[in-house]
C-alpha positions in Angstrom: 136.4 95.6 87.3 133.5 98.2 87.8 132.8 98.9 91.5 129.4 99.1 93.2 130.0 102.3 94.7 130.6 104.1 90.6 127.3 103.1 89.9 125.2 104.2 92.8 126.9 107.0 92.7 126.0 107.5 89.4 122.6 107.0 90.2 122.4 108.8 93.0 124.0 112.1 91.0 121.2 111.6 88.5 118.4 111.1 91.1 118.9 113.1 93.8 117.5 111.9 97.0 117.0 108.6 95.5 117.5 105.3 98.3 120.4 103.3 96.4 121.8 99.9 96.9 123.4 98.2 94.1 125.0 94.4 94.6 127.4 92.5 92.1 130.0 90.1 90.9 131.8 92.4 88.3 129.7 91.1 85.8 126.0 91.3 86.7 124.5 93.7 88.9 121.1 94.5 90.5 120.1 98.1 91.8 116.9 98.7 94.2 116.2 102.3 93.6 113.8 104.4 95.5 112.5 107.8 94.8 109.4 110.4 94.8 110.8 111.2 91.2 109.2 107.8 90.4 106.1 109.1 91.5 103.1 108.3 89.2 105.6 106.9 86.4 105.2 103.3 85.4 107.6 100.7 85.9 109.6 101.5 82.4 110.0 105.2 82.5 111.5 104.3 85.8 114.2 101.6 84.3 114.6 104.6 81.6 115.3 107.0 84.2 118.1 104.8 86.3 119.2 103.8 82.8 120.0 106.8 81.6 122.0 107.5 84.7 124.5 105.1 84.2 124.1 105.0 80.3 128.2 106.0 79.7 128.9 102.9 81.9 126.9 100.6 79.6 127.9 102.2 76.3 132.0 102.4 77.0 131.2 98.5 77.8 132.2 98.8 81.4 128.4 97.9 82.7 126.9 94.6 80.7 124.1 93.8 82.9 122.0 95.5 84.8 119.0 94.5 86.7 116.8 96.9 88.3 113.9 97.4 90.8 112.1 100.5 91.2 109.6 102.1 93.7 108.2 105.2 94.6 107.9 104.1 98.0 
């Protein structure tokens, strides 16, 4: 099973600075992100950018779901 702490960290690596919490059952898992990187970027490029921090989770098939929210502030 995936643990919450391998995926903010992951996040965290790839968006430094970045306020992460991340909950879950082992199966689904939502992240609340926060960042100034997020600045003036809309709501997708955002997803794109916490996406691609944890892209090798989702591709090796250890992450299947994902659900994100993003903010600036």
């Amino acid at each position: 099973m995936l643990a919450i702490e391998v995926i903010k960290e992951k996040i965290e690596k790839g968006i430094p600075g970045a306020k992460v919490q991340v909950n879950g059952d082992g199966y689904k898992y939502e992240a609340s992100v926060i960042s100034k990187e997020f600045e003036g970027l809309n709501t997708m490029k955002q997803h794109q950018m916490v996406y691609a921090c944890v892209n090798e989770l989702i591709t090796s098939g250890e992450l299947h779901a994902l659900s994100l929210k993003t903010s600036a502030e």
